[in-house]
C-alpha positions in Angstrom: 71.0 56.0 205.5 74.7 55.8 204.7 73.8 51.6 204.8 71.3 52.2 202.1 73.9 54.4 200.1 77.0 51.8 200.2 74.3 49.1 199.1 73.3 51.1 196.1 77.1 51.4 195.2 77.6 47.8 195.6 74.9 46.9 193.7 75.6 49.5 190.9 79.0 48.9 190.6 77.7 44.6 190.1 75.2 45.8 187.6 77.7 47.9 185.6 80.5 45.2 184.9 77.4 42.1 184.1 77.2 41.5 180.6 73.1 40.5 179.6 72.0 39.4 176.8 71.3 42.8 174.8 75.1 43.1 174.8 75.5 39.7 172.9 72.5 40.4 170.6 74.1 44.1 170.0 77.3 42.3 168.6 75.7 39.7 166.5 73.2 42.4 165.3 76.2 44.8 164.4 78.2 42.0 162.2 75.4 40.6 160.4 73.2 43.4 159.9 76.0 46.0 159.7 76.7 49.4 161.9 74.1 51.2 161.4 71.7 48.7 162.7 73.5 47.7 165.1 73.2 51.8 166.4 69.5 52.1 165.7 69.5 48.5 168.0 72.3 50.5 170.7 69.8 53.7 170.7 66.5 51.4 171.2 68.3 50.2 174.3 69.5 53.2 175.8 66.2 55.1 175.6 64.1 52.1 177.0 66.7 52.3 180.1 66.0 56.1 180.2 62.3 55.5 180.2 62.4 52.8 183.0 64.6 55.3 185.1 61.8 58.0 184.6 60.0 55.8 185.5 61.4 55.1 188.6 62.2 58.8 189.5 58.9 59.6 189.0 57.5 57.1 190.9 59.6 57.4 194.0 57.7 61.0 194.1 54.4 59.6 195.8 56.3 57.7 198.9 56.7 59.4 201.8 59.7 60.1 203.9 60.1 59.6 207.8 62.4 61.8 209.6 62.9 59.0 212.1 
């Protein structure tokens, strides 16, 4: 269990520092188009990764758990 927990730190903390693509298009959007694209474009973003993580909480619901 504790295995499980220092991989999902590891891998979080990886995942936190990468830069993707959104965050390049999110620049270029915000100094061509202007700021308040650029935050319509920043909000689009953040609630698709709250969706995907409801997502994923919701469907963790239907495995089961071993005590073993």
């Amino acid at each position: 269990m504790i295995e499980a927990i220092i991989r999902g730190i590891g891998i979080g903390l990886v995942l936190t520092f990468l830069t993707g693509p959104v965050f390049f298009a999110l620049i270029k959007t915000s100094i061509e188009k202007g700021f308040h694209v650029g935050v319509a474009l920043a909000l689009g973003w953040v609630s698709s990764d709250v969706v995907w993580v409801g997502a994923v909480l919701f469907g963790t619901q239907y495995f089961e758990s071993s005590s073993h």
